[in-house]
C-alpha positions as CSV (number, residue, x, y, z in Angstrom):
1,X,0.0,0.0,0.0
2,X,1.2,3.4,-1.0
3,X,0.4,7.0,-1.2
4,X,2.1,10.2,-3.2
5,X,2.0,13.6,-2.2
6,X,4.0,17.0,-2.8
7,X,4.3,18.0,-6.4
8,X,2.6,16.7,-9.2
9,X,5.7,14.7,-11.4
10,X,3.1,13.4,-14.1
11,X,3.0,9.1,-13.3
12,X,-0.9,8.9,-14.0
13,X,-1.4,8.3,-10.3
14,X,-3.7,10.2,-7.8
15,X,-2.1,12.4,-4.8
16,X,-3.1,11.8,-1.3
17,X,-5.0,8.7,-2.5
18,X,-3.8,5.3,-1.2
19,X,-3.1,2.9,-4.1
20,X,-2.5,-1.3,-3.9
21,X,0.7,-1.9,-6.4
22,X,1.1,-5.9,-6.6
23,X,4.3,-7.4,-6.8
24,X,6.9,-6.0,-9.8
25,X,4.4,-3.2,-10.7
26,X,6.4,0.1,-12.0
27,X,6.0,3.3,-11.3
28,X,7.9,6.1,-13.6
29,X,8.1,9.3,-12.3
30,X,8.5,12.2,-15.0
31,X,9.4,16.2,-14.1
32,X,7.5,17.9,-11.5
33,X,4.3,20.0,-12.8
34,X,3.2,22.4,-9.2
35,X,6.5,22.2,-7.0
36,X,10.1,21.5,-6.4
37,X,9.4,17.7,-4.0
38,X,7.4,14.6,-4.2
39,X,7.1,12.0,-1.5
40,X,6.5,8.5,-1.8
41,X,4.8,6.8,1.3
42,X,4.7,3.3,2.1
43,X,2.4,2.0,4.2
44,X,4.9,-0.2,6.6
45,X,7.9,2.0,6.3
46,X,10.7,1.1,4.8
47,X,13.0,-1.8,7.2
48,X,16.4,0.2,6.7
49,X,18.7,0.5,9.6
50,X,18.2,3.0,11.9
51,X,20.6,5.9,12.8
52,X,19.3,8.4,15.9
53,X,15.9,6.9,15.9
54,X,15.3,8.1,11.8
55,X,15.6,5.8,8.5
56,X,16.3,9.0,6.5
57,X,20.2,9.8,5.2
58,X,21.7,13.7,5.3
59,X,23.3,13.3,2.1
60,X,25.5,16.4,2.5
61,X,27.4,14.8,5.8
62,X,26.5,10.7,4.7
63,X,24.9,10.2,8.2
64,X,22.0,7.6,7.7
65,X,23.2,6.0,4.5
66,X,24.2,7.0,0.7
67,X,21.6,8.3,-2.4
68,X,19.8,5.5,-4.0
69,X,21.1,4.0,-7.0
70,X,19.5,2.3,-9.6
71,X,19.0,-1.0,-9.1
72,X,18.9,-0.6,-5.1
73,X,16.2,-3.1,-3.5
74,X,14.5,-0.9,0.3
75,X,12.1,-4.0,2.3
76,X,8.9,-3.2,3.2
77,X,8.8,-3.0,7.0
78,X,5.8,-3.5,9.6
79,X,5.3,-0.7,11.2
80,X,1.7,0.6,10.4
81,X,-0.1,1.4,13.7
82,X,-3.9,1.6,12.6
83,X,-6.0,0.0,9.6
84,X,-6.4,2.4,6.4
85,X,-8.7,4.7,6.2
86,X,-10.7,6.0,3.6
87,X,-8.7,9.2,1.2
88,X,-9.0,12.7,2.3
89,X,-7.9,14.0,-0.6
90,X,-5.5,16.9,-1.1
91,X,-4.6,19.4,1.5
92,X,-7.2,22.1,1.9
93,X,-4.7,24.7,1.8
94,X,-3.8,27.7,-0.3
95,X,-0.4,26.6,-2.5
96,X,-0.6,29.6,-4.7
97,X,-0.6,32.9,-2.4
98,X,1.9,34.6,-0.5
99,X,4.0,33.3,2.5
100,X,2.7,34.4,5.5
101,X,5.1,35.7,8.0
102,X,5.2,37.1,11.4
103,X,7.4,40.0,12.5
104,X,11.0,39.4,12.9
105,X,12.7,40.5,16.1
106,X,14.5,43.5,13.7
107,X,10.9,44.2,11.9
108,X,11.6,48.1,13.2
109,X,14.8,48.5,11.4
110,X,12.8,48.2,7.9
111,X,9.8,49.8,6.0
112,X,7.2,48.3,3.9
113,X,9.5,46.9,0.9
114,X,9.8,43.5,1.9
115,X,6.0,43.2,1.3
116,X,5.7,45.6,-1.5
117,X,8.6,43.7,-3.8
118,X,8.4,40.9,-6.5
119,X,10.7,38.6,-5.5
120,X,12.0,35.2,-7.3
121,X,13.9,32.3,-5.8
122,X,17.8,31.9,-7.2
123,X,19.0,29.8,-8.7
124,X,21.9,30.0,-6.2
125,X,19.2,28.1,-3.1
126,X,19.7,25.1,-1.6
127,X,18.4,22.9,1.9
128,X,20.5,25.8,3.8
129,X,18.4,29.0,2.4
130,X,16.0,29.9,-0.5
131,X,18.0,33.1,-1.6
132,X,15.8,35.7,-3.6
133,X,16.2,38.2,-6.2
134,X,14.4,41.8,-6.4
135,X,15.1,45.1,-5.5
136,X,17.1,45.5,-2.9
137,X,16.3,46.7,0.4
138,X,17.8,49.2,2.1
139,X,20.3,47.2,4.8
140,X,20.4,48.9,8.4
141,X,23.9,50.5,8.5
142,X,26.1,49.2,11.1
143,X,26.8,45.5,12.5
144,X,24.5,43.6,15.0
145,X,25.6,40.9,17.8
146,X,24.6,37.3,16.3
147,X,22.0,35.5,17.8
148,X,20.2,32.6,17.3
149,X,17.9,32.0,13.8
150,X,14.7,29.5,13.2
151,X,13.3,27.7,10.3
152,X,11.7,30.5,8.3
153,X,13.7,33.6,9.1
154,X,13.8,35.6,6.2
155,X,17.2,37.5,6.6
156,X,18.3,40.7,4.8
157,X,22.2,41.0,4.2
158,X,23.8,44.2,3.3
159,X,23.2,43.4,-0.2
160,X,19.6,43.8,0.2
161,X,18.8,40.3,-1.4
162,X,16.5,38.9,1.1
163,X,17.3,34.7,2.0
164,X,14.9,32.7,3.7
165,X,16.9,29.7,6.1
166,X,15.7,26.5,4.8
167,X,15.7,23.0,6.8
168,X,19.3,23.1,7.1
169,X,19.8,26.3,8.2
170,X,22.7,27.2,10.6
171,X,21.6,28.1,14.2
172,X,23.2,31.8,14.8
173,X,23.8,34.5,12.2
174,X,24.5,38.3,12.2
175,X,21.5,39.3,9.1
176,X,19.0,41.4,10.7
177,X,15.4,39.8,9.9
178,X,12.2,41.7,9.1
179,X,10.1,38.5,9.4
180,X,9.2,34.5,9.8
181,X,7.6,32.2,7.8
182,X,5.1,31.0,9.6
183,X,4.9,27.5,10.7
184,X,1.3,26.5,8.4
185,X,3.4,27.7,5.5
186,X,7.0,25.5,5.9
187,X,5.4,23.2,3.2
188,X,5.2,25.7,0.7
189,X,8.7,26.1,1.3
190,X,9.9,23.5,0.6
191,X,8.0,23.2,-2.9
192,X,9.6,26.8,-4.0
193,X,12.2,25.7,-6.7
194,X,14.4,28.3,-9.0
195,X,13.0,31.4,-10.5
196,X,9.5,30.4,-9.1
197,X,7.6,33.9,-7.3
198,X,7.6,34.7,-3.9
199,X,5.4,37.2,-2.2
200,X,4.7,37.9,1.5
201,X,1.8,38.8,3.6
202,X,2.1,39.9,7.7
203,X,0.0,38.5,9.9
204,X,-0.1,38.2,13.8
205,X,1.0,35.8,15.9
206,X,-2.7,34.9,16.7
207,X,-3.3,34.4,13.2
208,X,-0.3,31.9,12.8
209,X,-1.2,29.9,15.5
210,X,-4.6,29.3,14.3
211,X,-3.4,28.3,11.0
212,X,-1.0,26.0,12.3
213,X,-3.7,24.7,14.6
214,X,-6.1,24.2,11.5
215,X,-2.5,22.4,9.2
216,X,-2.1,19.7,12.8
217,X,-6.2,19.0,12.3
218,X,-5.9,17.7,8.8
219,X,-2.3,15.9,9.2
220,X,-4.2,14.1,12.7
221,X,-7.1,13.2,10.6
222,X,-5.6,11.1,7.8
């Protein structure tokens, strides 16, 4: 039993749908159509060794294994915890609108032209930060202490180039930062591939923790 969700990479086969494949079926997966990712679930897990609890490999240290090659063979494991349950479809959520972002703890050093700007991811991004092009923005003269950044930070470096820090982000910096991605949005993030449009939108912190509350709803319900 397995599912596919993220981007759309044309195989004929349904998103968040849960599909039977019998023994030697195929499944050919072409270019992405609406993203940058696609994710193939199966139901079971996979019965790889485990390194710090997680079957997953870091390719850019080799901690949890090596890229898959062709001709690799990954077991089916047994570790499903409840029966199936019927689809529920793709998330109800906006993929086409701006990211939503809180304030950033240096929001006061900058005006409105984060939010006013039409930006485009570089080509230049990787897991570490999605790094945009635009007009610049004015960078605060003068150098700030470096503290510590989260998933999301959108960071402004005397350049004026904004970067957002991706999944493998370090954990300090010096950038100021205007805003955050909000949690409810980190998906969208990581379906942004080159030269693809970005746009933000403030919102509160109220606002963000509803919408992250409505995002752990859906993912509980499958």
């Amino acid at each position: 039993m397995i599912a596919l969700a993220g981007s759309d990479f044309g195989a004929g086969l349904p998103l968040w749908t849960p599909l039977e494949v019998k023994a030697g079926s195929a499944i050919r997966c072409g270019a992405t159509r609406s993203g940058a990712r696609c994710y193939l679930c199966v139901r079971g897990g996979l019965a790889v060794p485990r390194v710090m609890g997680s079957a997953s490999t870091h390719l850019a240290t080799g901690v949890g294994g090596r890229a898959l090659r062709t001709g690799d063979l990954l077991p089916v494991g047994e570790t499903e915890v409840r029966r199936p349950r019927p689809p529920a479809g793709p998330p109800p959520f906006p993929r086409g609108e701006a990211l939503r972002v809180t304030r950033g703890p240096q929001a006061e050093w900058f005006g409105e032209e984060l939010y006013r700007g039409a930006w485009t991811v570089s080509e230049e991004s990787d897991r570490m930060g999605l790094r945009l092009r635009g007009e610049p923005i004015p960078s605060p003269a003068g150098h700030m202490l470096t503290e510590g950044v989260p998933l999301g930070a959108v960071q402004v470096p005397p350049g004026g180039q904004p970067i957002i820090l991706f999944v493998e982000h370090q954990t300090t910096g010096g950038y100021p930062k205007p805003a955050n991605v909000i949690s409810a949005d980190f998906w969208r993030l990581g379906q942004l591939r080159p030269r693809a449009p970005v746009a933000f939108e403030p919102v509160t912190i109220e606002q963000a923790l509803g919408l992250l509350r409505a995002t752990e709803q859906w993912l509980y319900s499958l």
